[in-house]
C-alpha positions as CSV (number, residue, x, y, z in Angstrom):
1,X,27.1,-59.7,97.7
2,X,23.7,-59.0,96.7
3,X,21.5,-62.1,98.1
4,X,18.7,-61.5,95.5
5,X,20.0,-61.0,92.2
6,X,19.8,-63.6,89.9
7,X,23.0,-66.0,89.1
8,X,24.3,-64.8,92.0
9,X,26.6,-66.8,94.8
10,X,25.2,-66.1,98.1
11,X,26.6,-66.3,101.7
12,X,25.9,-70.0,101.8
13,X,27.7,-70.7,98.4
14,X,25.2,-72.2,96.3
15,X,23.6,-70.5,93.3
16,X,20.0,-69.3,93.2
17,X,18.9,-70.3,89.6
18,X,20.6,-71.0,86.5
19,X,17.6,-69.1,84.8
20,X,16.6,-64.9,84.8
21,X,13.0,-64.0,84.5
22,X,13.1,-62.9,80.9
23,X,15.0,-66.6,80.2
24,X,12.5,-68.7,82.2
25,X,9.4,-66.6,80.1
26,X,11.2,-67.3,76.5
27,X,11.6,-71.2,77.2
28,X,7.9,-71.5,78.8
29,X,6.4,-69.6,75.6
30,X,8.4,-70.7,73.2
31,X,9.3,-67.0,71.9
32,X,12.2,-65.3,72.8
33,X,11.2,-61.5,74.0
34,X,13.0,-58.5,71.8
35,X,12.3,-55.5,74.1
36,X,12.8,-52.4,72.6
37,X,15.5,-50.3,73.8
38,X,16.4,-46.7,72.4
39,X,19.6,-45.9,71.5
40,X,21.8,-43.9,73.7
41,X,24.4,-41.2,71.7
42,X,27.7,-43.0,71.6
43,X,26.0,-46.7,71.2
44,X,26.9,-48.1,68.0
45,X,25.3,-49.9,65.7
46,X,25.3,-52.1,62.5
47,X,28.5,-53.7,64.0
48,X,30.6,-57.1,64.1
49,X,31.3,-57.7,67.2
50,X,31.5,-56.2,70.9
51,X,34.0,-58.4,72.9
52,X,33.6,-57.3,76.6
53,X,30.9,-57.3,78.8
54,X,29.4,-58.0,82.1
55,X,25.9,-59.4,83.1
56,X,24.5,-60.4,86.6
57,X,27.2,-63.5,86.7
58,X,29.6,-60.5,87.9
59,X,29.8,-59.1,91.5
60,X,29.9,-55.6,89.4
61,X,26.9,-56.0,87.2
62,X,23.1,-56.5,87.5
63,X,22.3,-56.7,83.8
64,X,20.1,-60.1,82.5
65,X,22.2,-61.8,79.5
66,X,18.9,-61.3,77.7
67,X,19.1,-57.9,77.5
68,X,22.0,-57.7,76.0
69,X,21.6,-60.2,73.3
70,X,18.0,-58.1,72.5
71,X,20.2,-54.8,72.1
72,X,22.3,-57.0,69.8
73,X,19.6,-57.8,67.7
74,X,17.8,-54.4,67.6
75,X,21.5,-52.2,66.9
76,X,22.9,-54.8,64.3
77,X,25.6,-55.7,66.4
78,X,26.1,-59.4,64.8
79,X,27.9,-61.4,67.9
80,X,28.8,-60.5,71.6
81,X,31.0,-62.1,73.9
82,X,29.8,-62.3,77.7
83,X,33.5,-61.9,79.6
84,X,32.1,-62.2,83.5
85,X,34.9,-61.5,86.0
86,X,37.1,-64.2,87.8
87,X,39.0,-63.1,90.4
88,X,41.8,-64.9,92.5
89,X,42.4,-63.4,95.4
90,X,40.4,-64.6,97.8
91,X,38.5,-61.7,99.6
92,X,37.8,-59.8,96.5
93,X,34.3,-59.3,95.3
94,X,34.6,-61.6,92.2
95,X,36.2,-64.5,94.3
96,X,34.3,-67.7,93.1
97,X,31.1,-65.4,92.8
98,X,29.3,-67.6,90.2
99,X,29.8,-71.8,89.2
100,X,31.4,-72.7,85.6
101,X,28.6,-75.2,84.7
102,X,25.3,-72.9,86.0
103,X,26.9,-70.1,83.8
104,X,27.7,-72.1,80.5
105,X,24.4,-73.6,80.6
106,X,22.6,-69.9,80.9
107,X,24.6,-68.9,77.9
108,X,24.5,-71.9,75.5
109,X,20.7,-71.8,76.4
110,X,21.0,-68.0,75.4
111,X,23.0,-68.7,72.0
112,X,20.6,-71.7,71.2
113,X,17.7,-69.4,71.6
114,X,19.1,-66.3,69.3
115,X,20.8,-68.0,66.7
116,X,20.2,-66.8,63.4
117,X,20.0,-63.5,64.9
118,X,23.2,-62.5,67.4
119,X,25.6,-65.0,67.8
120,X,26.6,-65.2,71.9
121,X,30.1,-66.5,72.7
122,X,31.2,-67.9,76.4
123,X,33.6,-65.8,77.7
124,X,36.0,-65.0,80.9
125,X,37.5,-61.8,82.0
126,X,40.4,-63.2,84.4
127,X,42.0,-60.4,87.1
128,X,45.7,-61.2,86.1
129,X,48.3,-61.2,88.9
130,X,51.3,-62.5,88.8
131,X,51.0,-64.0,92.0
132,X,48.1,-66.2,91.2
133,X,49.4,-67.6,87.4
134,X,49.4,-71.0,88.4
135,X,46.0,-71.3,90.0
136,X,44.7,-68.7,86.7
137,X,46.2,-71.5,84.1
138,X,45.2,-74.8,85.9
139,X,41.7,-72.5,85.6
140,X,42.3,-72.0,81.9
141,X,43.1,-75.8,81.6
142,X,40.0,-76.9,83.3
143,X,37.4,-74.6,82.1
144,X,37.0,-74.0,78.6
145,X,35.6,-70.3,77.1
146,X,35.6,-69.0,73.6
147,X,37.4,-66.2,74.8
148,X,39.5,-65.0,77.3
149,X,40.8,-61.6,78.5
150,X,43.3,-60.9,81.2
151,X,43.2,-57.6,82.9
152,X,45.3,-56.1,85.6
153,X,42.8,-54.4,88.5
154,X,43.3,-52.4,91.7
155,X,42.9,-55.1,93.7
156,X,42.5,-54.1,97.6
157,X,46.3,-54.5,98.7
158,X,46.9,-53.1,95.2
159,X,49.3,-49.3,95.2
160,X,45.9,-48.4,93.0
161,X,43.3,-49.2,95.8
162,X,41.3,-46.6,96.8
163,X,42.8,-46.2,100.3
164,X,46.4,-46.2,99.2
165,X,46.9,-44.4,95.7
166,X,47.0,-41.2,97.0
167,X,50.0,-42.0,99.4
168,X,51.8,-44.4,96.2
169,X,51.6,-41.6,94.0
170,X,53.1,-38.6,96.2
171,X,56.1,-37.2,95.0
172,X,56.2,-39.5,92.0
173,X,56.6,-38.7,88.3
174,X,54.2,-40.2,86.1
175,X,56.4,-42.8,84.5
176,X,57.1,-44.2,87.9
177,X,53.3,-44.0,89.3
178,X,52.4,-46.3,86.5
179,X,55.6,-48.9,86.5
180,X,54.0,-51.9,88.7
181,X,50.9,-51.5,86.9
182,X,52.5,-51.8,83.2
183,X,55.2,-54.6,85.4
184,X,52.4,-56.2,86.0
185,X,50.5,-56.1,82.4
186,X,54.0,-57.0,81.0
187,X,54.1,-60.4,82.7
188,X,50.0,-61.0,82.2
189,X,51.2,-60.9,78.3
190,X,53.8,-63.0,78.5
191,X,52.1,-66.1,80.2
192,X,50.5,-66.3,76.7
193,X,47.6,-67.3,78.9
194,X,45.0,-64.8,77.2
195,X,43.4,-64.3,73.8
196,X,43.8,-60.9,74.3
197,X,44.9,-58.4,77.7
198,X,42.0,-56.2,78.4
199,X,42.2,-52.2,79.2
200,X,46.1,-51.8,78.4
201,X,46.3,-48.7,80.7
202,X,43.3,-48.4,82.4
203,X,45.6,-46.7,85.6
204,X,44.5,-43.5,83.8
205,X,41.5,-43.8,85.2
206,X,43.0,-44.2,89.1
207,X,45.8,-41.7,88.3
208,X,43.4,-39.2,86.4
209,X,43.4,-36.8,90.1
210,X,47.4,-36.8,89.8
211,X,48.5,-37.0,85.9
212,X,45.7,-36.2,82.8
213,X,45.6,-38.2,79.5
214,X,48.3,-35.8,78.2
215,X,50.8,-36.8,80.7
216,X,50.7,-40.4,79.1
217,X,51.5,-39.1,75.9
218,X,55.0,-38.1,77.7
219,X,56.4,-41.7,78.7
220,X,55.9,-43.6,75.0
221,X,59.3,-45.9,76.6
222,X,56.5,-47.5,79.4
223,X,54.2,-48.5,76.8
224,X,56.8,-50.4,74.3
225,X,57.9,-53.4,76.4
226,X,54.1,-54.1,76.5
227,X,53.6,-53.5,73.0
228,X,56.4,-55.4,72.2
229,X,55.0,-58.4,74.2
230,X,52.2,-58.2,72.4
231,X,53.4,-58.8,68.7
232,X,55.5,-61.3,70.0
233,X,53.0,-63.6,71.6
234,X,50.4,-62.9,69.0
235,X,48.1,-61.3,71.5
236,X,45.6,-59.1,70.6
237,X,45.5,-55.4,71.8
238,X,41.5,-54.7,73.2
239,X,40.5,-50.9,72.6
240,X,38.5,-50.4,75.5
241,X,36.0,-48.1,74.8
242,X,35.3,-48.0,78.9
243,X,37.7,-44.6,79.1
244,X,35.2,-42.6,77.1
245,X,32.6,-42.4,79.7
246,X,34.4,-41.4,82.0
247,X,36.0,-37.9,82.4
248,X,39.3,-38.9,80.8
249,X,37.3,-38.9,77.5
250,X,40.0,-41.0,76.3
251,X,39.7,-45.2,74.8
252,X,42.7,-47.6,76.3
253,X,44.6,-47.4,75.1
254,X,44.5,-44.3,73.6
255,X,44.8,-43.8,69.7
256,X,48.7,-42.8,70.0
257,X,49.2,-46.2,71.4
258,X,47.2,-48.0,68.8
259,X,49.1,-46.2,66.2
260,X,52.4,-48.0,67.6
261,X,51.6,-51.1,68.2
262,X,50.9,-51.6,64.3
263,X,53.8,-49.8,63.6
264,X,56.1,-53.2,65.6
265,X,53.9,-55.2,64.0
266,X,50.8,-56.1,65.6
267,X,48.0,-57.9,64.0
268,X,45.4,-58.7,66.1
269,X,42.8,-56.2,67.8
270,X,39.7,-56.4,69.4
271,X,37.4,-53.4,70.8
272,X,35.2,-53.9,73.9
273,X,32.5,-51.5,75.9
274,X,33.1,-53.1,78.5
275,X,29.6,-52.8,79.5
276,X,28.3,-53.2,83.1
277,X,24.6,-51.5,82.2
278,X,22.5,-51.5,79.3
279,X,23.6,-48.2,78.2
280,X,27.0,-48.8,78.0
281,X,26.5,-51.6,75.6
282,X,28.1,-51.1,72.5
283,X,29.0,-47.7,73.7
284,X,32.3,-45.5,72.1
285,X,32.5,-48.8,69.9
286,X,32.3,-46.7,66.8
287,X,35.3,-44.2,68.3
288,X,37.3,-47.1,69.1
289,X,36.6,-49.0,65.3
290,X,37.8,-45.9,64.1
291,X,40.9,-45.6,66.1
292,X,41.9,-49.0,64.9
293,X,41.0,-48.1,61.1
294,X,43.1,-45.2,61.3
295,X,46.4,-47.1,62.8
296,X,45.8,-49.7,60.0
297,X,43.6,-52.4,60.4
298,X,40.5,-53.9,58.9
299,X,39.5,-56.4,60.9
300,X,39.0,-57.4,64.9
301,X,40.1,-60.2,66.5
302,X,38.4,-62.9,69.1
303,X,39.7,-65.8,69.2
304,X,43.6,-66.5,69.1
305,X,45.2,-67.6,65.8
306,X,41.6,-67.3,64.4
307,X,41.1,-65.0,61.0
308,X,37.6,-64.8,61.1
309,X,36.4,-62.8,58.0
310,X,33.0,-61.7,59.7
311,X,34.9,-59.7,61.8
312,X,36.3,-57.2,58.8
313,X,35.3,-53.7,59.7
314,X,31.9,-52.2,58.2
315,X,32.8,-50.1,55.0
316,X,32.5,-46.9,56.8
317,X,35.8,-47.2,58.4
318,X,37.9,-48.6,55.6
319,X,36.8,-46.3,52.7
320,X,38.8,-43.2,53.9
Protein backbone atom coordinates (compact mmCIF):
# COMPACT_ATOMS: atom_id res chain seq x y z
CA UNK A 1 0.00 0.00 0.00
CA UNK A 2 1.12 3.37 -0.65
CA UNK A 3 2.21 4.88 3.03
CA UNK A 4 1.64 8.49 1.88
CA UNK A 5 -1.40 8.99 0.18
CA UNK A 6 -4.05 10.42 1.88
CA UNK A 7 -7.05 8.26 3.54
CA UNK A 8 -4.91 5.60 3.22
CA UNK A 9 -4.46 2.39 5.74
CA UNK A 10 -0.89 1.90 6.29
CA UNK A 11 1.21 -1.05 7.57
CA UNK A 12 0.40 -0.29 11.09
CA UNK A 13 -3.40 -0.15 10.45
CA UNK A 14 -4.42 3.21 11.50
CA UNK A 15 -5.47 5.94 9.12
CA UNK A 16 -3.44 9.04 8.34
CA UNK A 17 -6.13 11.85 8.21
CA UNK A 18 -9.67 11.90 7.62
CA UNK A 19 -8.95 15.24 5.64
CA UNK A 20 -7.12 15.80 1.82
CA UNK A 21 -5.31 19.05 1.29
CA UNK A 22 -7.86 20.64 -0.97
CA UNK A 23 -10.59 19.59 2.09
CA UNK A 24 -8.50 20.87 5.01
CA UNK A 25 -7.93 24.48 2.70
CA UNK A 26 -11.99 24.77 1.94
CA UNK A 27 -12.88 24.34 5.77
CA UNK A 28 -9.91 26.77 7.01
CA UNK A 29 -11.19 29.52 4.38
CA UNK A 30 -14.47 29.05 4.34
CA UNK A 31 -14.67 28.60 0.42
CA UNK A 32 -14.76 25.51 -1.23
CA UNK A 33 -12.08 25.56 -4.30
CA UNK A 34 -13.66 24.95 -8.06
CA UNK A 35 -10.43 24.22 -10.08
CA UNK A 36 -10.86 24.30 -13.49
CA UNK A 37 -10.47 21.20 -15.37
CA UNK A 38 -10.82 20.82 -19.34
CA UNK A 39 -12.85 18.50 -20.66
CA UNK A 40 -11.47 15.34 -22.14
CA UNK A 41 -13.43 13.87 -25.56
CA UNK A 42 -15.66 11.16 -24.32
CA UNK A 43 -16.48 13.11 -20.77
CA UNK A 44 -19.91 13.96 -20.54
CA UNK A 45 -21.63 16.67 -19.47
CA UNK A 46 -24.96 18.30 -18.41
CA UNK A 47 -25.85 15.01 -16.79
CA UNK A 48 -27.92 13.32 -13.87
CA UNK A 49 -25.95 11.27 -12.30
CA UNK A 50 -22.58 9.14 -12.55
CA UNK A 51 -22.93 6.15 -10.14
CA UNK A 52 -19.33 4.61 -9.90
CA UNK A 53 -16.28 5.82 -8.89
CA UNK A 54 -13.14 5.56 -6.94
CA UNK A 55 -11.13 8.23 -4.95
CA UNK A 56 -7.93 7.75 -2.72
CA UNK A 57 -10.24 5.60 -0.08
CA UNK A 58 -9.37 2.65 -2.78
CA UNK A 59 -6.12 0.71 -2.89
CA UNK A 60 -6.69 1.37 -6.94
CA UNK A 61 -7.15 5.12 -6.87
CA UNK A 62 -5.15 8.27 -5.93
CA UNK A 63 -7.87 10.79 -6.85
CA UNK A 64 -9.01 13.54 -3.82
CA UNK A 65 -13.04 13.36 -3.44
CA UNK A 66 -12.70 17.04 -4.09
CA UNK A 67 -11.79 16.79 -7.37
CA UNK A 68 -14.32 14.93 -8.46
CA UNK A 69 -17.12 16.84 -6.94
CA UNK A 70 -15.38 20.23 -8.76
CA UNK A 71 -15.66 18.27 -12.17
CA UNK A 72 -19.25 17.66 -11.17
CA UNK A 73 -19.95 21.15 -10.79
CA UNK A 74 -17.99 22.49 -13.78
CA UNK A 75 -19.59 19.53 -16.48
CA UNK A 76 -23.28 19.77 -15.07
CA UNK A 77 -23.18 16.40 -13.89
CA UNK A 78 -25.93 17.04 -10.99
CA UNK A 79 -24.95 14.10 -8.27
CA UNK A 80 -22.12 11.38 -7.98
CA UNK A 81 -21.86 8.44 -5.99
CA UNK A 82 -18.33 7.69 -4.39
CA UNK A 83 -18.44 3.54 -4.60
CA UNK A 84 -14.74 2.82 -2.91
CA UNK A 85 -13.81 -0.90 -3.03
CA UNK A 86 -14.35 -3.45 -0.14
CA UNK A 87 -12.80 -6.48 -0.57
CA UNK A 88 -13.07 -9.79 1.53
CA UNK A 89 -10.49 -11.93 1.02
CA UNK A 90 -8.02 -11.23 3.11
CA UNK A 91 -4.60 -10.67 1.21
CA UNK A 92 -6.14 -8.75 -1.54
CA UNK A 93 -5.23 -5.09 -1.97
CA UNK A 94 -8.74 -3.69 -0.93
CA UNK A 95 -8.81 -5.89 2.40
CA UNK A 96 -9.90 -3.48 5.23
CA UNK A 97 -7.81 -0.69 3.27
CA UNK A 98 -9.74 2.32 4.68
CA UNK A 99 -12.22 2.69 8.25
CA UNK A 100 -16.24 3.10 7.76
CA UNK A 101 -16.50 6.15 10.08
CA UNK A 102 -12.98 8.24 8.72
CA UNK A 103 -14.69 7.73 5.24
CA UNK A 104 -18.33 8.76 5.95
CA UNK A 105 -17.16 11.67 7.70
CA UNK A 106 -14.82 12.84 4.58
CA UNK A 107 -17.89 12.56 2.40
CA UNK A 108 -20.77 14.02 4.47
CA UNK A 109 -18.14 16.82 5.05
CA UNK A 110 -17.88 16.87 1.16
CA UNK A 111 -21.76 16.77 0.45
CA UNK A 112 -22.26 19.50 3.29
CA UNK A 113 -19.77 21.60 1.58
CA UNK A 114 -21.29 21.37 -2.18
CA UNK A 115 -24.83 21.27 -1.67
CA UNK A 116 -26.78 23.35 -3.82
CA UNK A 117 -24.30 22.53 -6.43
CA UNK A 118 -23.49 18.48 -6.90
CA UNK A 119 -25.18 16.37 -4.63
CA UNK A 120 -22.46 13.47 -3.24
CA UNK A 121 -23.90 10.16 -2.10
CA UNK A 122 -21.98 7.50 0.26
CA UNK A 123 -21.35 4.65 -1.59
CA UNK A 124 -19.65 0.94 -1.56
CA UNK A 125 -18.40 -1.15 -4.37
CA UNK A 126 -18.35 -4.82 -2.54
CA UNK A 127 -15.98 -7.65 -4.46
CA UNK A 128 -18.80 -10.31 -4.49
CA UNK A 129 -17.85 -13.96 -3.79
CA UNK A 130 -19.85 -16.46 -2.95
CA UNK A 131 -17.55 -17.63 -0.51
CA UNK A 132 -17.64 -14.58 1.64
CA UNK A 133 -21.75 -13.76 1.60
CA UNK A 134 -22.12 -13.95 5.10
CA UNK A 135 -19.27 -11.81 6.21
CA UNK A 136 -20.45 -9.23 2.89
CA UNK A 137 -24.23 -9.11 4.45
CA UNK A 138 -23.34 -8.87 8.31
CA UNK A 139 -21.13 -5.87 6.47
CA UNK A 140 -24.28 -4.62 4.71
CA UNK A 141 -26.24 -4.86 8.07
CA UNK A 142 -23.66 -2.92 10.00
CA UNK A 143 -22.63 -0.27 7.75
CA UNK A 144 -25.07 1.80 6.04
CA UNK A 145 -24.30 3.46 2.28
CA UNK A 146 -26.75 5.10 -0.12
CA UNK A 147 -25.64 2.73 -2.53
CA UNK A 148 -24.20 -0.39 -3.09
CA UNK A 149 -22.73 -2.38 -6.07
CA UNK A 150 -21.58 -5.90 -6.06
CA UNK A 151 -19.03 -6.83 -8.60
CA UNK A 152 -17.29 -10.12 -9.40
CA UNK A 153 -13.22 -9.46 -9.77
CA UNK A 154 -10.22 -11.57 -10.59
CA UNK A 155 -9.30 -12.02 -7.35
CA UNK A 156 -5.68 -13.69 -6.99
CA UNK A 157 -6.74 -17.54 -6.67
CA UNK A 158 -9.33 -16.45 -9.22
CA UNK A 159 -9.21 -18.70 -13.07
CA UNK A 160 -9.01 -14.79 -14.28
CA UNK A 161 -5.85 -13.80 -12.27
CA UNK A 162 -3.17 -12.74 -14.20
CA UNK A 163 -0.94 -15.83 -13.58
CA UNK A 164 -3.59 -18.42 -14.34
CA UNK A 165 -6.04 -17.26 -17.22
CA UNK A 166 -3.89 -18.22 -19.82
CA UNK A 167 -3.70 -21.90 -18.58
CA UNK A 168 -7.96 -21.70 -17.64
CA UNK A 169 -8.72 -20.71 -20.98
CA UNK A 170 -6.58 -23.26 -23.23
CA UNK A 171 -8.55 -25.37 -25.27
CA UNK A 172 -11.86 -23.87 -24.09
CA UNK A 173 -14.78 -22.40 -26.07
CA UNK A 174 -15.85 -19.20 -25.13
CA UNK A 175 -19.07 -20.15 -23.47
CA UNK A 176 -17.16 -22.29 -21.08
CA UNK A 177 -14.13 -19.70 -20.42
CA UNK A 178 -16.76 -17.39 -19.12
CA UNK A 179 -19.17 -19.91 -16.95
CA UNK A 180 -17.57 -19.45 -13.26
CA UNK A 181 -17.42 -15.93 -13.88
CA UNK A 182 -21.30 -15.50 -14.99
CA UNK A 183 -21.83 -18.71 -11.98
CA UNK A 184 -20.46 -16.42 -9.93
CA UNK A 185 -22.45 -12.99 -11.00
CA UNK A 186 -25.61 -15.31 -10.99
CA UNK A 187 -25.40 -15.99 -7.23
CA UNK A 188 -24.02 -12.15 -6.45
CA UNK A 189 -27.73 -11.29 -7.90
CA UNK A 190 -29.49 -13.54 -6.18
CA UNK A 191 -28.39 -12.61 -2.49
CA UNK A 192 -30.49 -9.56 -3.25
CA UNK A 193 -27.66 -8.00 -1.29
CA UNK A 194 -26.94 -5.12 -3.97
CA UNK A 195 -28.70 -2.11 -5.28
CA UNK A 196 -27.38 -2.89 -8.39
CA UNK A 197 -24.33 -5.66 -9.75
CA UNK A 198 -21.55 -3.71 -11.27
CA UNK A 199 -19.73 -4.49 -14.77
CA UNK A 200 -22.09 -7.49 -15.88
CA UNK A 201 -19.23 -9.08 -18.05
CA UNK A 202 -16.32 -7.27 -17.45
CA UNK A 203 -14.30 -10.98 -18.18
CA UNK A 204 -14.16 -9.33 -21.67
CA UNK A 205 -11.70 -7.47 -20.62
CA UNK A 206 -9.40 -10.60 -19.12
CA UNK A 207 -10.52 -12.89 -22.09
CA UNK A 208 -10.03 -10.02 -24.74
CA UNK A 209 -6.27 -12.00 -25.85
CA UNK A 210 -8.49 -15.29 -26.33
CA UNK A 211 -12.18 -14.36 -27.52
CA UNK A 212 -13.08 -10.46 -29.00
CA UNK A 213 -16.31 -8.57 -28.14
CA UNK A 214 -17.92 -10.46 -31.19
CA UNK A 215 -17.45 -13.74 -29.66
CA UNK A 216 -19.87 -12.71 -26.84
CA UNK A 217 -22.41 -11.86 -29.13
CA UNK A 218 -22.32 -15.89 -29.89
CA UNK A 219 -23.40 -17.33 -26.34
CA UNK A 220 -26.84 -14.93 -25.77
CA UNK A 221 -27.95 -18.50 -23.44
CA UNK A 222 -24.85 -17.40 -20.68
CA UNK A 223 -26.18 -13.98 -20.35
CA UNK A 224 -30.10 -14.94 -19.66
CA UNK A 225 -29.91 -16.70 -16.31
CA UNK A 226 -28.26 -13.35 -15.18
CA UNK A 227 -30.66 -11.21 -16.87
CA UNK A 228 -33.29 -13.18 -15.65
CA UNK A 229 -32.03 -12.78 -12.04
CA UNK A 230 -32.03 -9.46 -12.51
CA UNK A 231 -35.84 -8.65 -13.26
CA UNK A 232 -36.62 -10.93 -10.69
CA UNK A 233 -34.91 -9.36 -7.75
CA UNK A 234 -35.54 -5.84 -8.96
CA UNK A 235 -31.85 -5.24 -9.39
CA UNK A 236 -30.61 -2.74 -11.47
CA UNK A 237 -28.35 -3.50 -14.62
CA UNK A 238 -25.05 -0.75 -14.31
CA UNK A 239 -23.78 0.10 -18.02
CA UNK A 240 -20.28 0.44 -17.29
CA UNK A 241 -18.85 2.78 -19.35
CA UNK A 242 -15.13 1.30 -18.08
CA UNK A 243 -15.02 -1.07 -21.43
CA UNK A 244 -14.78 1.92 -23.76
CA UNK A 245 -11.28 2.91 -22.69
CA UNK A 246 -10.01 0.09 -23.12
CA UNK A 247 -9.27 -1.72 -26.51
CA UNK A 248 -12.46 -3.66 -26.41
CA UNK A 249 -14.17 -0.37 -27.25
CA UNK A 250 -17.17 -1.93 -26.02
CA UNK A 251 -19.72 -0.66 -22.49
CA UNK A 252 -20.70 -3.84 -20.08
CA UNK A 253 -22.51 -4.97 -20.93
CA UNK A 254 -22.65 -4.32 -24.31
CA UNK A 255 -25.80 -2.69 -26.06
CA UNK A 256 -27.06 -6.29 -27.29
CA UNK A 257 -27.38 -7.13 -23.74
CA UNK A 258 -29.07 -4.07 -22.63
CA UNK A 259 -31.47 -4.57 -25.46
CA UNK A 260 -32.53 -7.98 -23.67
CA UNK A 261 -32.72 -7.33 -20.41
CA UNK A 262 -35.77 -4.80 -21.22
CA UNK A 263 -37.05 -7.09 -23.43
CA UNK A 264 -37.70 -9.84 -19.81
CA UNK A 265 -38.64 -7.03 -18.21
CA UNK A 266 -36.18 -5.05 -16.57
CA UNK A 267 -36.71 -1.72 -15.06
CA UNK A 268 -33.96 -0.40 -13.29
CA UNK A 269 -30.50 0.83 -14.86
CA UNK A 270 -27.79 2.73 -13.77
CA UNK A 271 -24.60 3.85 -15.87
CA UNK A 272 -21.14 4.31 -14.14
CA UNK A 273 -17.38 5.47 -15.47
CA UNK A 274 -16.21 3.77 -13.15
CA UNK A 275 -13.50 6.30 -12.72
CA UNK A 276 -10.18 5.69 -11.01
CA UNK A 277 -8.49 9.21 -12.46
CA UNK A 278 -9.84 12.52 -13.27
CA UNK A 279 -10.15 11.87 -16.83
CA UNK A 280 -12.15 9.07 -16.63
CA UNK A 281 -14.81 10.83 -14.77
CA UNK A 282 -17.92 11.01 -16.43
CA UNK A 283 -16.18 9.30 -19.37
CA UNK A 284 -18.35 7.14 -22.27
CA UNK A 285 -21.36 8.28 -19.94
CA UNK A 286 -23.05 9.80 -22.94
CA UNK A 287 -22.44 6.25 -25.14
CA UNK A 288 -23.73 4.38 -22.38
CA UNK A 289 -27.14 6.99 -21.69
CA UNK A 290 -27.58 6.33 -25.17
CA UNK A 291 -27.39 2.56 -25.06
CA UNK A 292 -30.02 2.60 -22.41
CA UNK A 293 -32.32 5.13 -24.43
CA UNK A 294 -32.17 3.07 -27.33
CA UNK A 295 -33.22 -0.42 -25.40
CA UNK A 296 -36.09 1.59 -23.81
CA UNK A 297 -35.58 3.56 -20.94
CA UNK A 298 -35.84 7.03 -19.68
CA UNK A 299 -34.59 7.08 -16.50
CA UNK A 300 -31.45 5.69 -14.23
CA UNK A 301 -31.58 4.11 -11.19
CA UNK A 302 -29.58 4.49 -7.56
CA UNK A 303 -31.16 3.47 -4.97
CA UNK A 304 -33.37 0.18 -4.80
CA UNK A 305 -37.18 0.52 -5.10
CA UNK A 306 -36.46 4.32 -5.35
CA UNK A 307 -38.18 6.27 -8.60
CA UNK A 308 -36.35 9.28 -8.36
CA UNK A 309 -37.57 11.71 -11.17
CA UNK A 310 -34.13 13.72 -11.20
CA UNK A 311 -32.75 10.92 -12.67
CA UNK A 312 -34.95 10.95 -16.14
CA UNK A 313 -32.60 11.19 -18.97
CA UNK A 314 -31.66 14.71 -20.54
CA UNK A 315 -33.88 15.41 -23.63
CA UNK A 316 -31.26 14.53 -25.98
CA UNK A 317 -31.69 10.94 -25.59
CA UNK A 318 -35.37 10.57 -25.42
CA UNK A 319 -36.42 12.80 -28.42
CA UNK A 320 -35.39 10.27 -31.10
Amino acid sequence: MVADRPHARPKSGKIESMTDPISADARSSGVTPAPAFERVPGQVADFPIDTHMHTAFSHDSHVLLELYAAQAAQYGIGEIAITDHVDFMPGTPGYRYFDYDVRRAVIRDAAERWAGKVSIRHGVEITYESRYQDEIAEYLRQHSFDYSIGSVHAVPDSPYARDRIATFVSGKSVADAVAPYFSEVERGIRSGLFDTIGHLDQCKRWLRPWYSPADFTTIPGSYEPLLVALVENGTALEVNASGLRYPERETYPGSWVVARFRELGGQRVTVGSDAHQPTSFGFGLEEAAEIVAAAGFDRLSLERAVDRGDLVLPDRFLRR
